[in-house]
KOLKOL-851352 format. One record per residue (C-alpha): x, y, z. Coordinates in Angstrom, 1 decimal. Example, Ala and Ser with C-alpha at 12.3 -4.5 7.8 and 13.67 -1.06 7.14 Angstrom:
KOLKOL-851352
<node X="12.3" Y="-4.5" Z="7.8"/>
<node X="13.7" Y="-1.1" Z="7.1"/>
This chain:
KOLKOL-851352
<node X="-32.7" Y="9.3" Z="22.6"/>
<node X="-31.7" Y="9.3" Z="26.2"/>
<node X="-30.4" Y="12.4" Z="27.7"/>
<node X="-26.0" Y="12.5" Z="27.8"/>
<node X="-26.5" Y="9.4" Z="25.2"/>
<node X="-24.1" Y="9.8" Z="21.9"/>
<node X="-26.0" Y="10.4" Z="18.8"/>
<node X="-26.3" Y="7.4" Z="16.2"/>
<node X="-23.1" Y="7.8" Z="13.8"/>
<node X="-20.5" Y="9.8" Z="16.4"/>
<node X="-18.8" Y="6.9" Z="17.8"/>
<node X="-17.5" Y="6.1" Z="14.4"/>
<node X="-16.6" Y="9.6" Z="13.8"/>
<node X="-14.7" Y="9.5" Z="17.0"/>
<node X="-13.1" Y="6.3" Z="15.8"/>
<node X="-12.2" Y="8.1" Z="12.5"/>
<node X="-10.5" Y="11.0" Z="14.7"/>
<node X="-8.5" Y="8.6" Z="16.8"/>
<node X="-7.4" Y="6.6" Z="13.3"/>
<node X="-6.4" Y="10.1" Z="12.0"/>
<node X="-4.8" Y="10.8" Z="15.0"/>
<node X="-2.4" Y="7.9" Z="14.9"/>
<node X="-1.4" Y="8.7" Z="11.6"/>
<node X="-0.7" Y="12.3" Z="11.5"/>
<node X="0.5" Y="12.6" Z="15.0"/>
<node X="2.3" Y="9.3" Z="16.1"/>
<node X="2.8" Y="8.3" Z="12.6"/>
<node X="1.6" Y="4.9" Z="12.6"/>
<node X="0.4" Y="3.0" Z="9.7"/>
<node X="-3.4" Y="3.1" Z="8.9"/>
<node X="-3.9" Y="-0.5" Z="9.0"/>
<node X="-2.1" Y="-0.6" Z="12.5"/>
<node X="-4.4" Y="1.4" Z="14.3"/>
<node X="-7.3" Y="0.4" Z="13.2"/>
<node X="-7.7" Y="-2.0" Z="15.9"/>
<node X="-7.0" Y="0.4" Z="18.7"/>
<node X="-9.1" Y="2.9" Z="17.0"/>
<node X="-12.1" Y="1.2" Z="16.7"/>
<node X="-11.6" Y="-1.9" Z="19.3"/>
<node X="-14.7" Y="-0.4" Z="20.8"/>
<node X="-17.4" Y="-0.7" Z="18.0"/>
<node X="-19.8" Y="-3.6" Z="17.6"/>
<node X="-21.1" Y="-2.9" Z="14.2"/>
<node X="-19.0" Y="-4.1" Z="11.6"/>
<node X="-20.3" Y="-1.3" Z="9.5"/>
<node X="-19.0" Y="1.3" Z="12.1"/>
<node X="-15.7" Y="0.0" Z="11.8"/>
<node X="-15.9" Y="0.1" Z="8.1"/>
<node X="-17.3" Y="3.8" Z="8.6"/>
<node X="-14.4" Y="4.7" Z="10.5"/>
<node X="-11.7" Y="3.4" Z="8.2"/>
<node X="-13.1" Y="5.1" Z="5.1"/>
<node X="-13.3" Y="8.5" Z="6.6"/>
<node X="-9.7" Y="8.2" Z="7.6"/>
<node X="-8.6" Y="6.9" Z="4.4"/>
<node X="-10.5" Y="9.6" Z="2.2"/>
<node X="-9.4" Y="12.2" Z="4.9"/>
<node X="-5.7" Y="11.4" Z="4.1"/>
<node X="-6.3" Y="10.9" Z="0.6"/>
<node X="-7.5" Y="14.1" Z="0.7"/>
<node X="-5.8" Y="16.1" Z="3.5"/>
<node X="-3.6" Y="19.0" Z="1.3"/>
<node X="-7.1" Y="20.1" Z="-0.3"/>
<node X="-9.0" Y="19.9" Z="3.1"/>
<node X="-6.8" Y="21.8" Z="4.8"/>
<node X="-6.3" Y="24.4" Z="2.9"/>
<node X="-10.3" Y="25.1" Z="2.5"/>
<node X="-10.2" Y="25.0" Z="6.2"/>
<node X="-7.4" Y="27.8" Z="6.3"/>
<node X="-9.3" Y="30.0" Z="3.5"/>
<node X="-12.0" Y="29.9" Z="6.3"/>
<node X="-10.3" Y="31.3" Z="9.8"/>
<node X="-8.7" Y="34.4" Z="10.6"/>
<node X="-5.8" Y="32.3" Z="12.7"/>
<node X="-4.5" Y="29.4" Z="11.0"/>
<node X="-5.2" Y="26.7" Z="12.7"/>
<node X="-2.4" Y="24.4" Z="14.4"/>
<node X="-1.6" Y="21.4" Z="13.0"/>
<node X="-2.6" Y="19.3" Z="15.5"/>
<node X="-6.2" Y="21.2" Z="16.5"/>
<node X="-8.8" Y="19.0" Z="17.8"/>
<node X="-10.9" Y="21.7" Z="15.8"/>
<node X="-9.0" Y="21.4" Z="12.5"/>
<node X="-9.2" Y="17.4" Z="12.8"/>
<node X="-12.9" Y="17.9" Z="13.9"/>
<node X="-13.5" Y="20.0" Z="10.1"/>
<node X="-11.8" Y="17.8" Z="7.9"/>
<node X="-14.0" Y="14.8" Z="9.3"/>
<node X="-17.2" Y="16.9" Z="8.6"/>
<node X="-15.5" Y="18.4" Z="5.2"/>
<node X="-14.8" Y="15.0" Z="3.9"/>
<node X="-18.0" Y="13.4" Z="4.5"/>
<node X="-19.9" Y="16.3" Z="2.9"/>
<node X="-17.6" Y="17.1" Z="0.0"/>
<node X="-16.4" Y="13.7" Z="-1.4"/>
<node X="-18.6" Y="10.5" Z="0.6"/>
<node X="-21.5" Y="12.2" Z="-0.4"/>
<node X="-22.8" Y="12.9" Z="3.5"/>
<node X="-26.0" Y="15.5" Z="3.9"/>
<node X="-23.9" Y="18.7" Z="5.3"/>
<node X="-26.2" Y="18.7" Z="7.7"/>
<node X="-25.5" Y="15.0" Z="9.0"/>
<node X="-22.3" Y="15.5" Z="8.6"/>
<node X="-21.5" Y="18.2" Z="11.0"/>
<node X="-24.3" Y="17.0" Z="13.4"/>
<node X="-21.9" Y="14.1" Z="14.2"/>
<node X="-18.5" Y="15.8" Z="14.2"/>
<node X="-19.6" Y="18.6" Z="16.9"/>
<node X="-19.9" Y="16.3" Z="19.7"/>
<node X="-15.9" Y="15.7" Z="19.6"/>
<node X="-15.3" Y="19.1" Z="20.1"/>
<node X="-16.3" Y="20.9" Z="23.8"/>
<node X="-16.2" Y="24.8" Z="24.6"/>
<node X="-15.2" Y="27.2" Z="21.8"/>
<node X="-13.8" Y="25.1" Z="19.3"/>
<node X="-17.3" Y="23.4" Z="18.9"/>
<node X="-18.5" Y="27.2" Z="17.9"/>
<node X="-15.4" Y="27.3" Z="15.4"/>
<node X="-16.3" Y="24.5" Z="13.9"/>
<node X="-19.7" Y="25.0" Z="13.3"/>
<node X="-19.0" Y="28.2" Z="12.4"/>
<node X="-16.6" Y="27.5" Z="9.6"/>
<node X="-18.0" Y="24.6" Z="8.1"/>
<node X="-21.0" Y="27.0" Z="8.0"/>
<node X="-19.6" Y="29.6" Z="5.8"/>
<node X="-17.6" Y="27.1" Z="3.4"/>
<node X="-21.0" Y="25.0" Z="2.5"/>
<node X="-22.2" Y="28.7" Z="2.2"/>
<node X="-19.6" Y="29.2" Z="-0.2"/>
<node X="-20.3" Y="26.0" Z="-1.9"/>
<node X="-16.8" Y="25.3" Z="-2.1"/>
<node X="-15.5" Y="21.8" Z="-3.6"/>
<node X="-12.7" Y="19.5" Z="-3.5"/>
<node X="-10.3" Y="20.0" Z="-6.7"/>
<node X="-10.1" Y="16.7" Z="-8.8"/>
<node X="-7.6" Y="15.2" Z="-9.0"/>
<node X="-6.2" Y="15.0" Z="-5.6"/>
<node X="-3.3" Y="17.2" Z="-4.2"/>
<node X="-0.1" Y="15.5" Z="-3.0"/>
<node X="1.4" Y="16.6" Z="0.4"/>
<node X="4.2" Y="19.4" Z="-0.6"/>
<node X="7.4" Y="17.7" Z="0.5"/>
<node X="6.3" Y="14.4" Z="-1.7"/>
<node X="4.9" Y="16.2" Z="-4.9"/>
<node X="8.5" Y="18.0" Z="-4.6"/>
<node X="10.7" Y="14.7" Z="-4.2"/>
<node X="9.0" Y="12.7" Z="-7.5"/>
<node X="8.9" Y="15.9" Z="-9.8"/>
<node X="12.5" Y="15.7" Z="-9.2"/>
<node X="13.2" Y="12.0" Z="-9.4"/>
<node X="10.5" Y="11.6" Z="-12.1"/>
<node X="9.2" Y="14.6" Z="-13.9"/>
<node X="5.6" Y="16.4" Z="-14.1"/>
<node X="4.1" Y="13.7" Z="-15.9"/>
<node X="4.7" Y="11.1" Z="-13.6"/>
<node X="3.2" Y="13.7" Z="-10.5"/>
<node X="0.2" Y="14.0" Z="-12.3"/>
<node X="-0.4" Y="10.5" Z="-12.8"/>
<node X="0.1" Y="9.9" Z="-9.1"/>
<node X="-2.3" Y="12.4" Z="-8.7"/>
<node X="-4.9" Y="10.8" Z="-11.0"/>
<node X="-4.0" Y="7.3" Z="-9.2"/>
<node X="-4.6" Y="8.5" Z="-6.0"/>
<node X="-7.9" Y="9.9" Z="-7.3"/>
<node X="-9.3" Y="6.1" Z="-8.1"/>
<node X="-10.1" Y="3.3" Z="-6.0"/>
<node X="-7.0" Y="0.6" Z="-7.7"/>
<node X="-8.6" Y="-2.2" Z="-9.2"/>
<node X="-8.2" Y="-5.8" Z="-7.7"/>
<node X="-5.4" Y="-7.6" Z="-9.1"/>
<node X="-5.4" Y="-11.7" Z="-9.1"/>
<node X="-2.7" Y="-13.9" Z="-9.3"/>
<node X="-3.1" Y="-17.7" Z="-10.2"/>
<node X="-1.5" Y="-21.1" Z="-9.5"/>
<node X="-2.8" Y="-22.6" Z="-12.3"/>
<node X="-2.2" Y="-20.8" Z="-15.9"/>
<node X="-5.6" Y="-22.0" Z="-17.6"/>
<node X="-7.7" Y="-21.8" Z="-14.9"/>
<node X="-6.3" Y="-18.0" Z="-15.1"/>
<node X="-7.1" Y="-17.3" Z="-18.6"/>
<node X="-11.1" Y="-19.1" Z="-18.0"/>
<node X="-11.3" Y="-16.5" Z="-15.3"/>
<node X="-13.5" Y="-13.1" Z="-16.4"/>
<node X="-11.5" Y="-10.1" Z="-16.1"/>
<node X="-8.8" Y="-8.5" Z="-18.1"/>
<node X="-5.6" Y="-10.3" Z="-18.5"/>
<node X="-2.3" Y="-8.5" Z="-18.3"/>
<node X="0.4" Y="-11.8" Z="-18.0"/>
<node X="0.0" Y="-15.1" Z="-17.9"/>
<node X="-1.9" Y="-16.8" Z="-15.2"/>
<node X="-3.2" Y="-12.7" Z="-13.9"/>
<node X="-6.9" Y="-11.3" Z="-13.7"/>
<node X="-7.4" Y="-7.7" Z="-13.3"/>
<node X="-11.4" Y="-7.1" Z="-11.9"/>
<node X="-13.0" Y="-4.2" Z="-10.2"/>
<node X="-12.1" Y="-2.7" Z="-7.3"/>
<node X="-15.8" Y="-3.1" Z="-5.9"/>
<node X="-15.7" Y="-6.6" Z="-6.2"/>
<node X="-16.5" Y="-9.1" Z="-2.9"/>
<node X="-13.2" Y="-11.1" Z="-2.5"/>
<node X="-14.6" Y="-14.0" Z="-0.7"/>
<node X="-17.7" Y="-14.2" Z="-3.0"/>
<node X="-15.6" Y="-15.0" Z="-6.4"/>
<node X="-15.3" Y="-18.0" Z="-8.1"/>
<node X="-12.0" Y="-20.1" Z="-7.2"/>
<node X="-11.2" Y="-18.6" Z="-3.7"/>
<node X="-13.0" Y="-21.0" Z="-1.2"/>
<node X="-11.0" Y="-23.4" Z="-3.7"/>
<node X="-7.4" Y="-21.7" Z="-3.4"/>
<node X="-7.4" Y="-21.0" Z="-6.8"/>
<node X="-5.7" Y="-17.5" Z="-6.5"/>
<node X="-4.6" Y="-15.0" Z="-4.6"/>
<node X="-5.1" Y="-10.9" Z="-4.3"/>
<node X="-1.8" Y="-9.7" Z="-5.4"/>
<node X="-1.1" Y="-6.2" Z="-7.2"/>
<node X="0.3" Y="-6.8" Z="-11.0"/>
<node X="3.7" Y="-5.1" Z="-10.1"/>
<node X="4.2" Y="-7.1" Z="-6.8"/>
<node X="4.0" Y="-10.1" Z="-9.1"/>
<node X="6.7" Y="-8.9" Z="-11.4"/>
<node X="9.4" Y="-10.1" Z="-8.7"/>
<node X="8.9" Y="-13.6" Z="-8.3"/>
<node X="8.0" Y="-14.3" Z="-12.2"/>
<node X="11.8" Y="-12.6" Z="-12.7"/>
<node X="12.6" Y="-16.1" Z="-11.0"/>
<node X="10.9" Y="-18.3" Z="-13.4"/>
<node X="9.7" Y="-21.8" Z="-12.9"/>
<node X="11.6" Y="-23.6" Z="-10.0"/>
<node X="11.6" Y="-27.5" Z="-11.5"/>
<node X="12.7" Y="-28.9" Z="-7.5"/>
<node X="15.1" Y="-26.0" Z="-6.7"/>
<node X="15.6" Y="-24.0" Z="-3.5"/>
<node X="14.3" Y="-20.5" Z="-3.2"/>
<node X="14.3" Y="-18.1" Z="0.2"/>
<node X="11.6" Y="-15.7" Z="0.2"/>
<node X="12.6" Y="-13.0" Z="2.6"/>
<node X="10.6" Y="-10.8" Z="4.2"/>
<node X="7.5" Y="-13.1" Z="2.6"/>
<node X="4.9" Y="-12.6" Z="4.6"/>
<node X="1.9" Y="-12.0" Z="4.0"/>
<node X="2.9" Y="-14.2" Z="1.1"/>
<node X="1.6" Y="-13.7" Z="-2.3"/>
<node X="5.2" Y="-13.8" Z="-3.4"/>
<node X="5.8" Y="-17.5" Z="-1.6"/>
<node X="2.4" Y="-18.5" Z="-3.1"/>
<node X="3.5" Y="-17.4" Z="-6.6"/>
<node X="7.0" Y="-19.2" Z="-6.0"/>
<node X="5.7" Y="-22.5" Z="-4.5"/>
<node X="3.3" Y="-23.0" Z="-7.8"/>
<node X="5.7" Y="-22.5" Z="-10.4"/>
<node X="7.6" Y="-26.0" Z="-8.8"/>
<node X="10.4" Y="-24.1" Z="-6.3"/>
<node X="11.0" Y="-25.7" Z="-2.6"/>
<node X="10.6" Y="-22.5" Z="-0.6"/>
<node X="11.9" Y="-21.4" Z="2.6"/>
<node X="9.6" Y="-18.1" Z="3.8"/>
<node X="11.3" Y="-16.0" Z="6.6"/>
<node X="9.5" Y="-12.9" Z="8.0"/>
<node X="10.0" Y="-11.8" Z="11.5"/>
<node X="6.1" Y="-11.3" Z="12.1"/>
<node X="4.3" Y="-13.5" Z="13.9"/>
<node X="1.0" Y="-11.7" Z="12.5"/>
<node X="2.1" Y="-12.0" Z="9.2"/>
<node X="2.8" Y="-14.9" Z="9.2"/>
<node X="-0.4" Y="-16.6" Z="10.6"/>
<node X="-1.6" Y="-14.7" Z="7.2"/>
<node X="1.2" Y="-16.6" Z="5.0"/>
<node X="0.2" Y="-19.6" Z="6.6"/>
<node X="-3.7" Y="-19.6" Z="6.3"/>
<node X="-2.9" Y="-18.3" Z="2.3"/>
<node X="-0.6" Y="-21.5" Z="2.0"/>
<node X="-3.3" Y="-23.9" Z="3.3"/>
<node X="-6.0" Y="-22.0" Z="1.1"/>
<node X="-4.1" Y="-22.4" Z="-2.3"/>
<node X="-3.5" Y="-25.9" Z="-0.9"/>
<node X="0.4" Y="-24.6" Z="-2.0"/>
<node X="3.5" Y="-26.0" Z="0.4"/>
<node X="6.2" Y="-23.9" Z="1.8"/>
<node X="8.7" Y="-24.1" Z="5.4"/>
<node X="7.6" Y="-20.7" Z="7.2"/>
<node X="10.3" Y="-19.6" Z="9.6"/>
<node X="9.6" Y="-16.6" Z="11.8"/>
<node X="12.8" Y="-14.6" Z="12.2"/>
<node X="14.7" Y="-11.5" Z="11.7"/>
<node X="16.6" Y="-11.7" Z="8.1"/>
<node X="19.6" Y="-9.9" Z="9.8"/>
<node X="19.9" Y="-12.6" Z="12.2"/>
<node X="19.0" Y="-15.2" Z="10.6"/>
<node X="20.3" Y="-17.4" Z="8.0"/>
<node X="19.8" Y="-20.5" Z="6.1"/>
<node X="21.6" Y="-24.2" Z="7.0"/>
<node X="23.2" Y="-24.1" Z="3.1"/>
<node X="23.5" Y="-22.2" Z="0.0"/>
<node X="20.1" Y="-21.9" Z="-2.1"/>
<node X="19.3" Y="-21.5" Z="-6.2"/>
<node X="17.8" Y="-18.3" Z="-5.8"/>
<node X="16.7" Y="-16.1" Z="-3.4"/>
<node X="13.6" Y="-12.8" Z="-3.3"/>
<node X="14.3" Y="-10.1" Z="-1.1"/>
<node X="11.0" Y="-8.2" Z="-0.8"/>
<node X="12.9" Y="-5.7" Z="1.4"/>
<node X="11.2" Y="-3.4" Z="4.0"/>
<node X="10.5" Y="-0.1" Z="2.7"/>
<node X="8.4" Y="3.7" Z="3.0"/>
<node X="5.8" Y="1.9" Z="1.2"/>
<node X="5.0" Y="5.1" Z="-1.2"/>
<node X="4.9" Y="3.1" Z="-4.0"/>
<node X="1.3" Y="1.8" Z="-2.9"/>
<node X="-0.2" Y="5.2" Z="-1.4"/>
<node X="-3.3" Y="4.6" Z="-3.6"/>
<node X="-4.0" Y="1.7" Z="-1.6"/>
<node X="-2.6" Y="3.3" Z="1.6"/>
<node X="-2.6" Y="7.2" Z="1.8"/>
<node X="-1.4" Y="7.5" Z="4.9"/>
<node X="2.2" Y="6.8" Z="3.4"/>
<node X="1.9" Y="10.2" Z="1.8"/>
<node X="2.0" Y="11.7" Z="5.3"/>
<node X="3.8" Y="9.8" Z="7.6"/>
<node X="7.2" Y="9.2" Z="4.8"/>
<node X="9.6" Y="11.8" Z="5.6"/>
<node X="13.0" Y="12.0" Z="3.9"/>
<node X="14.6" Y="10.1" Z="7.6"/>
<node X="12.5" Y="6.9" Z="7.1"/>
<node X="13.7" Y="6.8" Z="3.6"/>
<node X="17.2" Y="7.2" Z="4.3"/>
<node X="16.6" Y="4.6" Z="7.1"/>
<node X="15.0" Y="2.2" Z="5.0"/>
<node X="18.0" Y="2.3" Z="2.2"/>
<node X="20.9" Y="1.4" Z="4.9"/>
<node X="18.5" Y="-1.7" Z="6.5"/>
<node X="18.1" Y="-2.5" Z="2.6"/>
<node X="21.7" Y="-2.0" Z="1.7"/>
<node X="22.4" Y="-4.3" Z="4.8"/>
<node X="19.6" Y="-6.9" Z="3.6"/>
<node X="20.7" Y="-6.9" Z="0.2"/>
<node X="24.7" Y="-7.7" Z="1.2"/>
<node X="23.6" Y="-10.5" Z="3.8"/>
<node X="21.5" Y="-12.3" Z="2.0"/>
<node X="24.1" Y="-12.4" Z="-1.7"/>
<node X="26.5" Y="-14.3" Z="0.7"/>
<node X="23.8" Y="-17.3" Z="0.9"/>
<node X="23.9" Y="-18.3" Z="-2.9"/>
<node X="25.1" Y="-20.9" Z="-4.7"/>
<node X="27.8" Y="-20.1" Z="-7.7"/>
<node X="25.4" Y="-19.1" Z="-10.5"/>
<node X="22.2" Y="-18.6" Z="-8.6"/>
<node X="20.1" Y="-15.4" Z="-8.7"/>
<node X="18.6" Y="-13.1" Z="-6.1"/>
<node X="15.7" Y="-11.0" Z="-7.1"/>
<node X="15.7" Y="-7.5" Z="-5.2"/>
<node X="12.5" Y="-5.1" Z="-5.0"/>
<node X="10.7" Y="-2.6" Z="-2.8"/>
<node X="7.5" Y="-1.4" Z="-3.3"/>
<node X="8.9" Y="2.5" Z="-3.2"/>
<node X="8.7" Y="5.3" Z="-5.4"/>
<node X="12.0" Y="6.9" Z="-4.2"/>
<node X="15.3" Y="6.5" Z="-6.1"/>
<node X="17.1" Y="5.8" Z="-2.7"/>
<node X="15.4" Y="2.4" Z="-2.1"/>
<node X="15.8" Y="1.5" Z="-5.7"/>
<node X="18.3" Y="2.9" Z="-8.1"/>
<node X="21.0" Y="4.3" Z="-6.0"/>
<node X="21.1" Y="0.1" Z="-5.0"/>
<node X="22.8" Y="-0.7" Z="-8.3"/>
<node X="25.9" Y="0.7" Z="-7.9"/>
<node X="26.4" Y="-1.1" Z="-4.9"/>
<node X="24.9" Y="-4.6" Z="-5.0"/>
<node X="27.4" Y="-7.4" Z="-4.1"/>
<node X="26.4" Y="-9.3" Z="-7.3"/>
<node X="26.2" Y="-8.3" Z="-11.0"/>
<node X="22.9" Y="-7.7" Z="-12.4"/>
<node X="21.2" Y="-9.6" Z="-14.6"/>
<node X="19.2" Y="-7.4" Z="-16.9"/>
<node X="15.8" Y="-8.6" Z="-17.9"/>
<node X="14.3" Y="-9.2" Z="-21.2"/>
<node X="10.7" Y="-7.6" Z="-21.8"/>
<node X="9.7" Y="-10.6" Z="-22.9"/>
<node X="9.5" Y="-11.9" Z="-19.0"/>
<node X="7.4" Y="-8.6" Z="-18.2"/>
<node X="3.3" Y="-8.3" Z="-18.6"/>
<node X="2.7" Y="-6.0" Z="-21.6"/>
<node X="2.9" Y="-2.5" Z="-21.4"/>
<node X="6.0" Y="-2.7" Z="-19.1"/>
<node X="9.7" Y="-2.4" Z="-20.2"/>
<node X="12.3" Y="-2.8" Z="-18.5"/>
<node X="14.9" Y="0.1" Z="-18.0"/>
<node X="18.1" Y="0.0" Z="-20.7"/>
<node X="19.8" Y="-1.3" Z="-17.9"/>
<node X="17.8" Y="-3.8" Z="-17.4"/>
<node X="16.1" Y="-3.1" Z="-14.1"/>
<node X="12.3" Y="-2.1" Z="-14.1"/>
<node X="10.6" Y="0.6" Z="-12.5"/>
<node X="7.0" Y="0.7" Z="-12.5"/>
<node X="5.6" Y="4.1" Z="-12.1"/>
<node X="1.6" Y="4.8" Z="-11.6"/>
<node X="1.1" Y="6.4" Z="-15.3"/>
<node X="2.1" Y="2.7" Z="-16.7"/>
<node X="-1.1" Y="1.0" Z="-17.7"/>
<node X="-2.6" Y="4.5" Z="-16.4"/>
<node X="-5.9" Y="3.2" Z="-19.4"/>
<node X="-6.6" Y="-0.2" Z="-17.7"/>
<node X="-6.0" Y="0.8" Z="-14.2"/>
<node X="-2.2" Y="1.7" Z="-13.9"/>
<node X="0.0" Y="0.0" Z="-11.6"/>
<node X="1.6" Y="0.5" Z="-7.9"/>
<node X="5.4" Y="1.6" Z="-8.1"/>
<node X="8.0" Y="-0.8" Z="-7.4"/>
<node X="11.8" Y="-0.8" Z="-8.2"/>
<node X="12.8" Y="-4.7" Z="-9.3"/>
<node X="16.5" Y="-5.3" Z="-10.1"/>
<node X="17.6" Y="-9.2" Z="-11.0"/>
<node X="21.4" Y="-9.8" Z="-10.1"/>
<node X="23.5" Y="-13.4" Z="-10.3"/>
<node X="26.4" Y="-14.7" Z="-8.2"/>
């Protein structure tokens, strides 16, 4: 190796230090900084490298942290280059199955001075201690507290034991017996449930549009909708469009509206995939608004997102109780807007992929429209709606064959 040259494996440590970075500090999502993060590898697999340290950092962060703190006289701030240095090397050693040795070799070089002796030092005496993650995962404090009270211990465990698995890969399908030919286990009609491992490009049916990735509960929404025999249906907020893909093959006309060009470009290369039709507009909902009433419409509203943290940890850490309270007025807004562009009799499906009763259930009460309660009939098996007759999926539903994210889905009618 060349003198002053970085050692093989540190620039995708460094990348994993910006990633974490953005999360914890600016509170960006994950998936957002990735790009910035790692612009500067080549490798594919460095990229890769990078992302999964992140994500098993955050997945992991309570537990980390608090081996790092049983370790230093002086708790370490927050923010220390030195503690984000330790639970790189702690996390690669002690869950992605990293040679200690490896693993602190290529964290050292991001810290200079005396925090590079720190760190050394304390990762030194805890692999001397041969200390281990607990299993399952700890939640952050501040969430673990908000869903004990809004759902009870048994609902934090399962979290905790959801967070602990890689989620398996749900399908959804435009064609209902191509669906059921498909290997996998099948939960609802035209839905395959596979393992999380798999390649998504290398299955059968995708080069020919046959289905689409698509979590179990995110399909719950647009099936609430039934089929569409010719009539008009807005998806809002649609992009990256597994809902429009769903709507547009069970025979609706659909306008999707998301104000994301990104997005979109996704919606739009899904759509010509699937070989599935739809009018994409790019705008803002709360500025928007369609040229006449519609049949029906799905509001997908923005929300935290902690109703997927298996798939995304970082939600766990950058959520705070503001965001949600933010996120329930812009859906409260959403939600009253968009009721005004039905036609007599038509129905508006409303969800948000949240775990908080604020974006859900406190919604009820104030809906411009009267809900229309669902039958369990309409909902894959081992779901039920609420007496009510919204549903709330929470991650210890189908916890046996791989559980399900949280969403909160209420059906309402002009």
């Amino acid at each position: 190796m060349k003198p002053n040259s970085t050692p093989p494996g540190v620039d995708a440590r460094r990348a994993a230090l910006r990633l974490l970075d953005a999360v914890l500090r600016r509170g960006l999502p994950l998936e957002a900084a990735l790009d910035g993060a790692a612009g500067d590898l080549a490798k594919p697999e460095d990229r890769g490298l990078a992302h999964a340290i992140a994500a098993e950092t955050l997945r992991r962060l309570p537990d980390l942290d608090a081996l790092i703190d049983s370790a230093t006289q002086q708790r370490l701030p927050p923010d220390a280059k030195a503690r984000f240095a330790l639970r790189i090397a702690l996390v690669q050693a002690l869950a992605l199955g990293t040679p200690p040795h490896a693993a602190i070799a290529t964290v050292l070089p991001l810290v200079d001075g005396g925090p590079r002796r720190l760190v050394h030092g304390v990762f030194g005496a805890l692999m001397r201690r041969k200390v281990s993650l607990p299993a399952p995962p700890s939640l952050p404090r501040g969430v673990a507290e908000r869903w004990l009270a809004a759902w009870g211990r048994d609902m934090v465990d399962a979290a905790r034991a959801a967070l602990a698995t890689p989620p398996p890969l749900d399908l959804s399908f435009a064609d209902a017996e191509v669906a059921r030919n498909f290997a996998g286990d099948h939960l609802a009609e035209r839905h395959a449930r596979i393992p999380p491992q798999s390649r998504v490009a290398e299955l059968p049916g995708f080069a020919e549009g046959q289905w689409w990735v698509q979590d179990l509960a995110a399909s719950i929404p647009a099936r609430l909708l039934g089929p569409g025999e010719g009539r008009t249906v807005l998806d809002l907020c649609a992009a990256p469009g597994g809902k429009t893909l769903q709507l547009a093959s069970a025979g609706w006309r659909v306008t999707a509206v998301d104000s994301s060009a990104n997005r979109l470009e996704r919606l739009r290369e899904n759509l010509q995939r699937t070989r599935l039709s739809a009018e994409v507009v790019e705008a803002d909902v709360m500025q928007w608004e369609p040229a006449a009433p519609v049949d029906a419409i799905l509001l997908d509203a923005p929300c935290s997102a902690t109703g997927i943290f298996r798939r995304h940890p970082d939600v766990l850490h950058r959520v705070r109780p503001k965001v949600i309270a933010d996120m329930a007025e812009l859906q409260r807004a959403m939600l009253a807007r968009a009721a005004g562009w039905l036609k007599p009799g038509g129905t508006l499906v409303f969800s948000t992929c949240s775990l908080e009763p604020d974006e859900g259930e406190s919604h009820l009460e104030q809906a411009p429209l009267t809900l229309h309660p669902v039958d369990p009939n309409e909902l894959p098996a081992g779901v039920a709606p609420h007496p009510d007759g919204h549903v709330r999926t929470l991650p210890a539903m189908l916890a046996e064959r791989g559980a399900l994210d949280g969403f909160f889905i209420a059906r309402f009618r002009r």
